[in-house]
TIVEXZA-800617 format. One record per residue (C-alpha): residue in three letters; x, y, z. Coordinates in pm, whole numbers, plus 32768, in hexadecimal, padded with zeros to 4 digits. Example, Ala and Ser with C-alpha at 12.3 -4.5 7.8 and 13.67 -1.06 7.14 Angstrom:
TIVEXZA-800617
ALA; 84CE; 7E3E; 830C
SER; 8557; 7F96; 82CA
END
This chain:
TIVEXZA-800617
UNK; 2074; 7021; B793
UNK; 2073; 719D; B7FD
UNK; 1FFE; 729C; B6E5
UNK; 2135; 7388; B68A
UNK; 2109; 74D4; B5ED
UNK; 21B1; 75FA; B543
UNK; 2327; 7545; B4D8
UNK; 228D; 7406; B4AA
UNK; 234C; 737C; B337
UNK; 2255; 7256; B326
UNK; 2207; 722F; B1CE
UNK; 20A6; 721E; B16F
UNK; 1FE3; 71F4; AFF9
UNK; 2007; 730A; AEEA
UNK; 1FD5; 749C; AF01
UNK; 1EE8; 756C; AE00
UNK; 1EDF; 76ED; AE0B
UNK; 1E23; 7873; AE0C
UNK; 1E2B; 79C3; AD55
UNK; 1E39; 7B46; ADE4
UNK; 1F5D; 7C68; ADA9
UNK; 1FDF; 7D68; AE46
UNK; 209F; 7DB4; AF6B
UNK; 1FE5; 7E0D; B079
UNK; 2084; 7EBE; B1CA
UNK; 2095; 7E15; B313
UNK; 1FEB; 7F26; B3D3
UNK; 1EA2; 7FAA; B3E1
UNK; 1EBB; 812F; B366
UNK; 1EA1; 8247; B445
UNK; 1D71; 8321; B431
UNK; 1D4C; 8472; B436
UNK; 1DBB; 85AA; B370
UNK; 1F17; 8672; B3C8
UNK; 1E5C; 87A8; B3D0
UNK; 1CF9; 8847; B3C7
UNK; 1C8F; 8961; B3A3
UNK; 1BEE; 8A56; B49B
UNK; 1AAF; 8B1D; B461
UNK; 1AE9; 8C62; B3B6
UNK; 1ACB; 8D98; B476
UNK; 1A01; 8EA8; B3CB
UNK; 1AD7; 8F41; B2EB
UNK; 1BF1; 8E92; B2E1
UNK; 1C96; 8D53; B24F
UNK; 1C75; 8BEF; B2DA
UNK; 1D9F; 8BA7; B386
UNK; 1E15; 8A40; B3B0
UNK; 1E3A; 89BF; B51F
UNK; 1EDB; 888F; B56C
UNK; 1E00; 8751; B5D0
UNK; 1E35; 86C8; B70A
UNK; 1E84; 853B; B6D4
UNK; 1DDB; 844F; B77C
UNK; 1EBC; 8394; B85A
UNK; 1DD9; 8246; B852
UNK; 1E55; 8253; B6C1
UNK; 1FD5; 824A; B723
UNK; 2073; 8121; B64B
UNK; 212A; 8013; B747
UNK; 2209; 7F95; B61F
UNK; 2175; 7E62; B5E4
UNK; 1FFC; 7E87; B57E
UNK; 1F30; 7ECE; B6C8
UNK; 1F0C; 805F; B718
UNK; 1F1A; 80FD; B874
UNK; 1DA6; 80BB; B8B7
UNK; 1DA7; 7F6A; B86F
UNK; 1ED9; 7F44; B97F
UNK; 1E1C; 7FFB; BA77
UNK; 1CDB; 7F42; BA46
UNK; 1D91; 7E0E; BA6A
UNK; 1E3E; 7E7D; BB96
UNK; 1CD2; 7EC7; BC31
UNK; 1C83; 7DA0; BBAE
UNK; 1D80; 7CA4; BC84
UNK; 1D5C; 7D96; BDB3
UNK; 1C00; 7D06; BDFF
UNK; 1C74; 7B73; BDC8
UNK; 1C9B; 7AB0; BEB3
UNK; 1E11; 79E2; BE97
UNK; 1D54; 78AE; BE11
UNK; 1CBB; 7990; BCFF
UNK; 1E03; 7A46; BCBC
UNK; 1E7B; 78CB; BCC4
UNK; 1D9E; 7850; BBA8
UNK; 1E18; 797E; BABB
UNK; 1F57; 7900; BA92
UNK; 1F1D; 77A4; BA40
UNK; 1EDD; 7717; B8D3
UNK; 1EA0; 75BB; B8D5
UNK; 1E66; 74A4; B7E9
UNK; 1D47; 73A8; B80E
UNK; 1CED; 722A; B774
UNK; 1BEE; 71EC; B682
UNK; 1ACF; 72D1; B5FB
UNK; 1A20; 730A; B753
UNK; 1A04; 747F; B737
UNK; 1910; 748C; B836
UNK; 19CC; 73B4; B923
UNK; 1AF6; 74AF; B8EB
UNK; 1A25; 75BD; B92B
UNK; 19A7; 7557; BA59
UNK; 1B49; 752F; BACC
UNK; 1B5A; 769B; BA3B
UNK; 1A6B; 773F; BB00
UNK; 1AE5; 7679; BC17
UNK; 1C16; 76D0; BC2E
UNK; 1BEA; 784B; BB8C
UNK; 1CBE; 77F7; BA6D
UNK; 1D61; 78ED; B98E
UNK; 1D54; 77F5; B889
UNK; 1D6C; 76B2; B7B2
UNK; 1E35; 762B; B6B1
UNK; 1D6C; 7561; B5B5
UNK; 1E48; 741B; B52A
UNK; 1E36; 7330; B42C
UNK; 1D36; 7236; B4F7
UNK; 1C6E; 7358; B532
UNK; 1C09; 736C; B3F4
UNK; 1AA8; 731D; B39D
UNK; 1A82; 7241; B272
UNK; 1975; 7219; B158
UNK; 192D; 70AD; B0D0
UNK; 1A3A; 70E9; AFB4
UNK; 1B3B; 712C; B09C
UNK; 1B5E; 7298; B06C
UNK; 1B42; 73E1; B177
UNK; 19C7; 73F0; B1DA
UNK; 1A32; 7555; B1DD
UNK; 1881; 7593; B256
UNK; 18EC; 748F; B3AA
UNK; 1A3A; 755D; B3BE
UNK; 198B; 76AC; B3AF
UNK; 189D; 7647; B4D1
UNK; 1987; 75A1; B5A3
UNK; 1A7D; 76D2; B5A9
UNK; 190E; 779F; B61C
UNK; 18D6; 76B5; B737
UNK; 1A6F; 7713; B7AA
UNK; 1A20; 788D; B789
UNK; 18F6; 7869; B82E
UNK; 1970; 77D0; B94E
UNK; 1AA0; 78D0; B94D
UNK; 1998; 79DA; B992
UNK; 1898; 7911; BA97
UNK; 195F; 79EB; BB98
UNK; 1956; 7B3E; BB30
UNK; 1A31; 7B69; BA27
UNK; 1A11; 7C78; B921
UNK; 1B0B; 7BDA; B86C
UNK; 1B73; 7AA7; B79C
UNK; 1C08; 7987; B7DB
UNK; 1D60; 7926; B714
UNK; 1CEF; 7814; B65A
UNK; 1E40; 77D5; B583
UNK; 1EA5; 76CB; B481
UNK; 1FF7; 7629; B41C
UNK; 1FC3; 769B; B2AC
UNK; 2118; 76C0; B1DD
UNK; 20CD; 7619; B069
UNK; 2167; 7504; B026
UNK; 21D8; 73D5; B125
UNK; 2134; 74C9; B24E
UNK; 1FD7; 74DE; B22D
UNK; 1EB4; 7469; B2D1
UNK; 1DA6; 74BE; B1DE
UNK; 1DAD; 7448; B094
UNK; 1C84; 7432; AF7F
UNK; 1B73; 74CE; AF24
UNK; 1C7D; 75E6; AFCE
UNK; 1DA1; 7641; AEE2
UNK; 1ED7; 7584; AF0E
UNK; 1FFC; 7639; AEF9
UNK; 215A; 75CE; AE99
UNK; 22B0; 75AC; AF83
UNK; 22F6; 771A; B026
UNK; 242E; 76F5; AF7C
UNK; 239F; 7749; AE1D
UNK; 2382; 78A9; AE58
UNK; 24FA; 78AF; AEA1
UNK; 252A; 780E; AD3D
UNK; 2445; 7924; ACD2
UNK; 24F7; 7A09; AD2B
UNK; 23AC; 7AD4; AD27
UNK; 2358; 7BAF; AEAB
UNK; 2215; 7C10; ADEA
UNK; 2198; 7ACB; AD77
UNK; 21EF; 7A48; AF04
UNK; 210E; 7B72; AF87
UNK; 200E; 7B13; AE5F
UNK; 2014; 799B; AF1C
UNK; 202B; 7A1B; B067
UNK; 1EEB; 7A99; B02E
UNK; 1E25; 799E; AF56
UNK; 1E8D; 78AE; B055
UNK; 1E0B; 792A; B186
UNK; 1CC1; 79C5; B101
UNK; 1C44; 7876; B0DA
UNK; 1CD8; 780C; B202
UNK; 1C13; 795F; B2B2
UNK; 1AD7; 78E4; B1D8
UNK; 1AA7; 77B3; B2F1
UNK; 1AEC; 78B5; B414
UNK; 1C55; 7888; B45F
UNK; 1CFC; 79B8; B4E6
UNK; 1E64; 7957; B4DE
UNK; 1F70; 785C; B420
UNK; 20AD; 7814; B494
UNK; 217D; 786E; B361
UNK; 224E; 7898; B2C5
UNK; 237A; 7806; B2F4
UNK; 247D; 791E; B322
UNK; 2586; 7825; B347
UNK; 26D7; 7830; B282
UNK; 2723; 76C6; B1EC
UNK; 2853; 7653; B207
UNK; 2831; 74F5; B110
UNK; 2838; 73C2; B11A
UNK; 28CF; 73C1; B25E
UNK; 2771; 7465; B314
UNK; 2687; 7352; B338
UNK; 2567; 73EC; B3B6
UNK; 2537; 7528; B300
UNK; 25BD; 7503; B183
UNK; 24C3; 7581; B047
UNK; 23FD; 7613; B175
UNK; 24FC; 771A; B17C
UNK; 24CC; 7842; B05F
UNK; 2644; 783E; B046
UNK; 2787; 77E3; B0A2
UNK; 27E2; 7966; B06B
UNK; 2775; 7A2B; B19F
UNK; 2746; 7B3E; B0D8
UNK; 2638; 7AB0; AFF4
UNK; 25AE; 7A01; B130
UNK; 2555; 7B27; B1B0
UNK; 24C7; 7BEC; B07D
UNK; 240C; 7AD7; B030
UNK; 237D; 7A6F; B17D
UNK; 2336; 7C06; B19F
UNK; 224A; 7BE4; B094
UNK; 21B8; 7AD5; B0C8
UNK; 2138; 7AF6; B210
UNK; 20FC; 7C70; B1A6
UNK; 1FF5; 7BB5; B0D5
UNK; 1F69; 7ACD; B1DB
UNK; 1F40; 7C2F; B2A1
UNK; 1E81; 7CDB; B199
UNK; 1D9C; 7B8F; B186
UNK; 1D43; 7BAC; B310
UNK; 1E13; 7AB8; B36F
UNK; 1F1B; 7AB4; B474
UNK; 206C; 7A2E; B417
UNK; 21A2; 79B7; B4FB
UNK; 22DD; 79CD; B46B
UNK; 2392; 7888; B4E7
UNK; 2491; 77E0; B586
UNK; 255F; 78DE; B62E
UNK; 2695; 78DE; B653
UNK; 2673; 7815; B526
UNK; 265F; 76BA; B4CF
UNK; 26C4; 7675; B384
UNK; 2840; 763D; B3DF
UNK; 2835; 7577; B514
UNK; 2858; 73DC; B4B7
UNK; 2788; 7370; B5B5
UNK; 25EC; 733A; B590
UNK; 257E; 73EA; B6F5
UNK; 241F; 7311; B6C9
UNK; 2527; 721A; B727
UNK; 262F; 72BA; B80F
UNK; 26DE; 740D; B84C
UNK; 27A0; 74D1; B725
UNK; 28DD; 7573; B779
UNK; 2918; 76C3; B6BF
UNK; 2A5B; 76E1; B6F6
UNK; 2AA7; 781D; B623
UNK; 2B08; 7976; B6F1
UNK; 2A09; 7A91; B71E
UNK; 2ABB; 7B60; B603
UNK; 2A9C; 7A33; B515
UNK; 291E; 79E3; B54E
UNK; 28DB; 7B6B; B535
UNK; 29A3; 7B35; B3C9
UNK; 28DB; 7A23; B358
UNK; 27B1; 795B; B40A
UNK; 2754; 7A95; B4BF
UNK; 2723; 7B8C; B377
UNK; 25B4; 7AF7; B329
UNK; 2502; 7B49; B462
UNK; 25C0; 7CB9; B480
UNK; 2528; 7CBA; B35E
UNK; 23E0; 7C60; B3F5
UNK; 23DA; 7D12; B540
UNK; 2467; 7E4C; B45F
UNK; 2329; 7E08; B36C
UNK; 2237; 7E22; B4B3
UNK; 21CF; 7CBE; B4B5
UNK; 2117; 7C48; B5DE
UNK; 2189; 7AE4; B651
UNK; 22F0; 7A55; B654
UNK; 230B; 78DE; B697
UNK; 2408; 7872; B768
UNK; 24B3; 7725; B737
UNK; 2544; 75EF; B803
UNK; 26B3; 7635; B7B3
UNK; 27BC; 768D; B8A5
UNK; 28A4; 7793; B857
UNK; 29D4; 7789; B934
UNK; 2A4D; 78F9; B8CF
UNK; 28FF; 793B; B999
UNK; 28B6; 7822; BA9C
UNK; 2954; 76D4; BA95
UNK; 287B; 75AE; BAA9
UNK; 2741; 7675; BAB6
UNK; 2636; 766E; B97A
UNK; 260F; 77EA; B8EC
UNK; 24AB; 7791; B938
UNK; 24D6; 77C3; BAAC
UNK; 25FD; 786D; BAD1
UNK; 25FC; 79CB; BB59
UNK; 274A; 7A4D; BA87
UNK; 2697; 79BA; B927
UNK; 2564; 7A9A; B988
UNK; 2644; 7BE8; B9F5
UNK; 26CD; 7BB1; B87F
UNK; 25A5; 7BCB; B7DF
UNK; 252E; 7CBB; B8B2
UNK; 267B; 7D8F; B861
UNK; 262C; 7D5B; B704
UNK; 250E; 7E35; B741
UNK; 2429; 7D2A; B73C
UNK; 22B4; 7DB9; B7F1
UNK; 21DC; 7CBB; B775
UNK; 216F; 7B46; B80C
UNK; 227A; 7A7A; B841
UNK; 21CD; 7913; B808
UNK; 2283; 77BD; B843
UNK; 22BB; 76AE; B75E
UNK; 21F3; 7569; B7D8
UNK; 2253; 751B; B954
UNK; 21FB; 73BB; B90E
UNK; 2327; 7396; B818
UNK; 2434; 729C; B8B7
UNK; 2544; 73D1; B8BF
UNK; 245A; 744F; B9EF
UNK; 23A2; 730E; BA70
UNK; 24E0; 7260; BA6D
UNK; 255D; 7358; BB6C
UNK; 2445; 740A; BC1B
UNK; 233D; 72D7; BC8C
UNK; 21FE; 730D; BD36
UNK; 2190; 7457; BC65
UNK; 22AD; 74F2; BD16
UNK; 22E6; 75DA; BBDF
UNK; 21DF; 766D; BBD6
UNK; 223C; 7784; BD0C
UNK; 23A8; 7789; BCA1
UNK; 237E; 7811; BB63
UNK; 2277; 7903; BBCC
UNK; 23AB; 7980; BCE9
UNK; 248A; 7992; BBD5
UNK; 23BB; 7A5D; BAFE
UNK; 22B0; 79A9; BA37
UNK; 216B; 7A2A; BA23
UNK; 208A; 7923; B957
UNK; 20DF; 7796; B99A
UNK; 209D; 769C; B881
UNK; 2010; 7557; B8AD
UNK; 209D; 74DA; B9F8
UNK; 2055; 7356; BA24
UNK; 1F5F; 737E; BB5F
UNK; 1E96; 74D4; BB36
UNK; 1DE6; 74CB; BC60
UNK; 1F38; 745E; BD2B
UNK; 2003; 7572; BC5A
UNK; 1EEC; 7646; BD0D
UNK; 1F03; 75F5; BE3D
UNK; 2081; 75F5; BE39
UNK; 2065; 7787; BDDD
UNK; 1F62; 77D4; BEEE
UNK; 2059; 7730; BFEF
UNK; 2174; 77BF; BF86
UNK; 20DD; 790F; BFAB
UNK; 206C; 78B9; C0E6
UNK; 21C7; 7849; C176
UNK; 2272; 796B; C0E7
UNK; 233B; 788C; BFC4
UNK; 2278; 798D; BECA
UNK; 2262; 7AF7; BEFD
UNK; 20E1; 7B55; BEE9
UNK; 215A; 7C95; BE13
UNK; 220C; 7B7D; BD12
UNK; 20B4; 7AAC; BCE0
UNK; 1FF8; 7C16; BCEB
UNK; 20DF; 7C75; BBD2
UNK; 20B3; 7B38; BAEA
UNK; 1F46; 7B68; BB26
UNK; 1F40; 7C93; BABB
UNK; 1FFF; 7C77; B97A
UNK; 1F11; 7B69; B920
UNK; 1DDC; 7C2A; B95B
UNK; 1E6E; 7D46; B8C9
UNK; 1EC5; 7CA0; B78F
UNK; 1D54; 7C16; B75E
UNK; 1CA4; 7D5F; B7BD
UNK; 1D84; 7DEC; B6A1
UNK; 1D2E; 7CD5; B5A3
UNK; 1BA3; 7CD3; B624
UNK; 1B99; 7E3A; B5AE
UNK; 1C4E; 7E57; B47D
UNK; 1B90; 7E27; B323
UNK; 1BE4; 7CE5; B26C
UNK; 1B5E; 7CA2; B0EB
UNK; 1A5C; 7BAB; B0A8
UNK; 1AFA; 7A67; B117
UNK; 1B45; 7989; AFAB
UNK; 1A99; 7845; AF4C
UNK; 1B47; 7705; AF71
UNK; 1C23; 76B7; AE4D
UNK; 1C07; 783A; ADB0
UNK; 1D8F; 7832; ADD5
UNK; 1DF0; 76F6; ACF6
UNK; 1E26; 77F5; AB7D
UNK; 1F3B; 7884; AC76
UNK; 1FC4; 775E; AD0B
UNK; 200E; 76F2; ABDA
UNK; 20A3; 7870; AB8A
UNK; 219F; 7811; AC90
UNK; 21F1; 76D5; AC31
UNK; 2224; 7747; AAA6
UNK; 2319; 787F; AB40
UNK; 23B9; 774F; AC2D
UNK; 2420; 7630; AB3B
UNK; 259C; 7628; AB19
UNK; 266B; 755C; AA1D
UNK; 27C5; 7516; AAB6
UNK; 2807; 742F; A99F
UNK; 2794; 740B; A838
UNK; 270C; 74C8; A71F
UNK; 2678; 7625; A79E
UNK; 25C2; 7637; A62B
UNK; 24F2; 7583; A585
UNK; 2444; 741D; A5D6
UNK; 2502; 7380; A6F6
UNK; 2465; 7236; A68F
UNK; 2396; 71A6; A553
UNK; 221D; 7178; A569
UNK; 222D; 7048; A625
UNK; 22B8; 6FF6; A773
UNK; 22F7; 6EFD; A879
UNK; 22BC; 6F61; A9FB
UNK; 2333; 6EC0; AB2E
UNK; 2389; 6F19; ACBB
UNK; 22D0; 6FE4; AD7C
UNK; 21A7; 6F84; AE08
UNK; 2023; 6F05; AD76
UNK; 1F9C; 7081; AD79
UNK; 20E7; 70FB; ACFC
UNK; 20D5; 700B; ABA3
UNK; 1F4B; 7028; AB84
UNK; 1F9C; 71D0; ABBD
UNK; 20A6; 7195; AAA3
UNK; 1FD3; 70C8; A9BD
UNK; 1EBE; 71B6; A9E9
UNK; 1F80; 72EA; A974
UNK; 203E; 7214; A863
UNK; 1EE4; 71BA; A7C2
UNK; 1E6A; 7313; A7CF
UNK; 1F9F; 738F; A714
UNK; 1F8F; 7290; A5EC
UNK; 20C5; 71A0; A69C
UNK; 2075; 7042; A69F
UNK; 20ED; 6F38; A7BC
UNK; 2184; 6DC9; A79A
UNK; 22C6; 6E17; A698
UNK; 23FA; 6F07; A665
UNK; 24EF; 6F97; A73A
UNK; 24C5; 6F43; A8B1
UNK; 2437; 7071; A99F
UNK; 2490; 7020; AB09
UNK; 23C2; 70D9; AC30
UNK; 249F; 70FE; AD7F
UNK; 23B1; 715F; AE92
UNK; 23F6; 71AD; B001
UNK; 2549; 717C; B0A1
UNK; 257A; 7076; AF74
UNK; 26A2; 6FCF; AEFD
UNK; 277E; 7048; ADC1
UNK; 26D1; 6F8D; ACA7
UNK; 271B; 6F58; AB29
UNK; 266F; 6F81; AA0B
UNK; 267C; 7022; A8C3
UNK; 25B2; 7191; A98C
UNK; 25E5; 7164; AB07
UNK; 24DC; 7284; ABB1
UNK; 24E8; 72BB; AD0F
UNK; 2395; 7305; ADA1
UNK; 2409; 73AA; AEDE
UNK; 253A; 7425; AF58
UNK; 2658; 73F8; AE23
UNK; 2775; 737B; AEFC
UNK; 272C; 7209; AE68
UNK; 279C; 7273; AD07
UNK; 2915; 72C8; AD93
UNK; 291F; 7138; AD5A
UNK; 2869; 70FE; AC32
UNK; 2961; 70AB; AAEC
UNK; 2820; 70E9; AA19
UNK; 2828; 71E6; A8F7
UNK; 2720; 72BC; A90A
UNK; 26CE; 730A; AA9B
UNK; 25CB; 73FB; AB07
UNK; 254C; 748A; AC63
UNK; 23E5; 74BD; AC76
UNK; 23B3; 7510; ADB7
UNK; 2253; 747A; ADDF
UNK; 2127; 7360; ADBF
UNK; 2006; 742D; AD78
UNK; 1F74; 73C3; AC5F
UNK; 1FAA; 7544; ABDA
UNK; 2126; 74F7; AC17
UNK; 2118; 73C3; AB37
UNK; 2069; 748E; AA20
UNK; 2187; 758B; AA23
UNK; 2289; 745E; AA23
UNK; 21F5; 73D1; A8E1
UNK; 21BE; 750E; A830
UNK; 234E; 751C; A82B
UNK; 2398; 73F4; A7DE
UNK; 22B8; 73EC; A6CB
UNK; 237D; 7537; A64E
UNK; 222F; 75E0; A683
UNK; 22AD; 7707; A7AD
UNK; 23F8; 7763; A823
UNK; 24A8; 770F; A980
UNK; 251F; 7836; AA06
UNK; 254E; 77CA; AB55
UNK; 269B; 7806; ABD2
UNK; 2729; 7709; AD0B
UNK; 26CC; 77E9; AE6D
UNK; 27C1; 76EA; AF26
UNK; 28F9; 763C; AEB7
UNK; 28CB; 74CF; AE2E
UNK; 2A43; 7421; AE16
UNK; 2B10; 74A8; AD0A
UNK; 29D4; 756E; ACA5
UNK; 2A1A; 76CD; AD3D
UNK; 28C3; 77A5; AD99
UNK; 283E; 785F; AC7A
UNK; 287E; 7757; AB94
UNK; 2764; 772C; AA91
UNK; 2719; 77B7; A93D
END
């Protein structure tokens, strides 16, 4: 089965989590004083002339400066359409043979590669060999440069906390995306934003395709849910702001993602083709806010998704449809405009034979991730251009904003890159701000000293046991705790906690129900502090949860 990236809601074991503050901003500052001052003439006083700015310094709203445009545009001018070809493909490969890979890099001239789960070297215990990962990302950028290159490749990584990520331990593991919504806290997202990626820019990644920008809608989207910050646009977009305002200050590139939005379409486009069926005024009120949000913060990538929007083009996936990509654009959008995975049934489904792969570029994409067939998604852009089906000055524009964007992020100063695991005090930091107690006693012990667990899965009871034991609870007797883990059913018990996204608790008769938002094992110490009595909840619901409005909490 085909590797899917970027909106892929497979759940996999347990996040942990990072440290770092601050805000950072989203683009590099401009050099240079306003004024200085002339040499004195004898006699009389210094007079202050204005400088002359450097043009090459001009800010292009979404990192990159002036020079790095026009060194890009020099740049593409000497490729040849098989080079320019190779920038604006990302694809995914099988198994850990980088070098392999590499070889189809240099190849093909590749802008690019996504690293996946089955990528990912492992040590004898089972964890990241993050020293394997490290290497095998150098033998990608050192194929990306075997023709000329000054610049790097965009090595990026589907790495979201909680169900969507790809590395797990030694690295921190962070919890669901939607805990910083419960948080409440832009800050403490910008504080993981950047925790996550340093480690993630420690092993030589340059990019990450989150977050998650996406507005949930509930229980009714099935493919986004606690991956969303909020269901409340505006706190989606604050909070996605900072957070990839964080990744940013790290060196890391972030995508905001899955314009026009995914989190309120009912269909899974890994599986077939959403329908947003809401008017342009109505996305631009709601799904739309987050990434004005981002392209107004100077991001750099937007990711586009597999949904069709009739208000814009009927039948056609945002993805590749020209009217999706003049709306961003008209957003004031200046950045790279990167698709989701064209291997996702919403686009395979409909566009066989790599077929996608010149379409979207005509409509208006300028980096394509993970087609099924690279080298066929190659040749289908080099013979489109040839026939005419896509304007040279369209693929010399995509090209362009690619190498643009990595000529910006090759020269800008990044901190030292953070060691595996350095984030987990503030993983747990988010998961202690996240917890949220929709039902039950907000004071005091929630439960005696001794407990009975059950649901979820192995990890999620040994993670449980773990933090029990370390806070003085003992397992085997007394009120029934009852873990609900991905997509899982309404359960009862005498505490039902639900690991991921809360919609499951809507159902649950049980008196005491709590969202927790994650599986790290920092998440699970933060759930047992509170129901030991030993640390508030003062989550509040981001999304509503049945009768349970959002906001509800202590």
């Amino acid at each position: 089965m085909l590797a899917t990236a970027a909106c892929t809601g497979v759940p996999s074991p347990a996040p942990s989590s990072g440290t770092q503050s601050g805000t950072p901003s989203s683009t590099a500052p401009a050099s240079g004083s306003a004024l200085r001052s002339a040499p004195a003439a004898s006699g009389s006083p210094a007079t202050p002339t204005p400088s002359i700015p450097d043009p090459g310094e001009r800010q292009l709203g979404w990192g990159p400066q002036q020079k790095d445009e026009e060194a890009a545009r020099a740049a593409v001018a000497k490729m040849s359409v098989e080079q320019k070809a190779g920038q604006v493909l990302m694809p995914f490969f099988t198994g850990t043979d980088f070098a392999a890979h590499a070889a189809t890099m240099e190849r093909l001239h590749l802008g690019g590669s996504i690293v996946m789960g089955d990528n990912v070297p492992r040590s004898a215990d089972g964890t990241v060999d993050t020293a394997a990962m490290a290497s095998g990302i150098g033998l990608l950028q050192k194929a990306a440069r075997a023709d000329g290159r000054t610049w790097p490749a965009v090595i990026g990584v589907d790495q979201e906390g909680g169900v969507v990520a790809r590395l797990r331990a030694p690295l921190t593991e962070w919890p669901a995306p939607m805990s910083y919504g419960a948080a409440g806290n832009a800050g403490l997202a910008a504080d993981a934003g950047r925790a996550l990626a340093a480690e993630l820019a420690g092993l030589g990644f340059t990019a990450d395709f989150a977050p998650a920008t996406d507005v949930t809608a509930g229980p009714l989207d099935p493919t986004i849910g606690a991956r969303a910050m909020s269901g409340n646009p505006d706190a989606a977009a604050t909070l996605g702001v900072g957070f990839a305002q964080g990744m940013l200050a790290a060196g890391l590139l972030p995508a905001a993602k899955h314009f026009p939005g995914h989190g309120s379409v009912a269909v899974d486009s890994h599986e077939n083709l959403p329908v947003q069926k809401a008017t342009v005024a109505e996305l631009r009120a709601k799904d739309w806010k987050p990434f004005q949000a981002a392209i107004d913060a100077g991001l750099p990538m937007v990711m586009t998704g597999h949904i069709s929007v009739p208000a814009l083009e009927p039948g056609v996936p945002a993805s590749l449809s020209k009217p999706s990509y003049a709306a961003l654009r008209g957003m004031g959008f200046k950045g790279v405009a990167v698709t989701d995975a064209l291997n996702m049934g919403a686009v395979q489904k409909r566009f066989p034979g790599e077929s996608a792969a010149p379409l979207a570029l005509a409509a208006g994409a300028d980096l394509l991730l993970m087609p099924g067939d690279v080298a066929a998604a190659h040749a289908a852009v080099v013979s489109a251009v040839s026939t005419g089906a896509l304007p040279p000055q369209r693929l010399d524009e995509a090209a362009q904003r690619v190498v643009t964007m990595m000529m910006w992020r090759a020269r800008t100063p990044a901190p030292p890159a953070a060691a595996p695991g350095s984030g987990s005090a503030l993983s747990q930091r988010v998961s202690a701000a996240a917890v949220t107690v929709l039902a039950g006693p907000c004071h005091g012990p929630m439960v005696p000293g001794s407990v009975r667990v059950a649901g979820g899965n192995d990890q999620d009871r040994a993670r449980f046991a773990q933090a029990a034991r370390a806070a003085g609870m003992t397992l085997g007797a007394g009120p029934l705790v009852t873990l609900i883990g991905y997509e899982g059913p309404p359960a009862q018990g005498d505490v039902v906690v639900a690991l991921d996204a809360p919609w499951p608790l809507a159902g649950s008769a049980a008196p005491a129900k709590v969202a927790l938002y994650g599986r790290s094992q920092e998440a699970f110490n933060a759930l047992v502090a509170v129901l030991a009595g030993k640390a508030p909840a003062p989550g509040k619901l981001p999304a509503a949860v049945g009768p349970y409005a959002p906001g509800t909490g202590c």
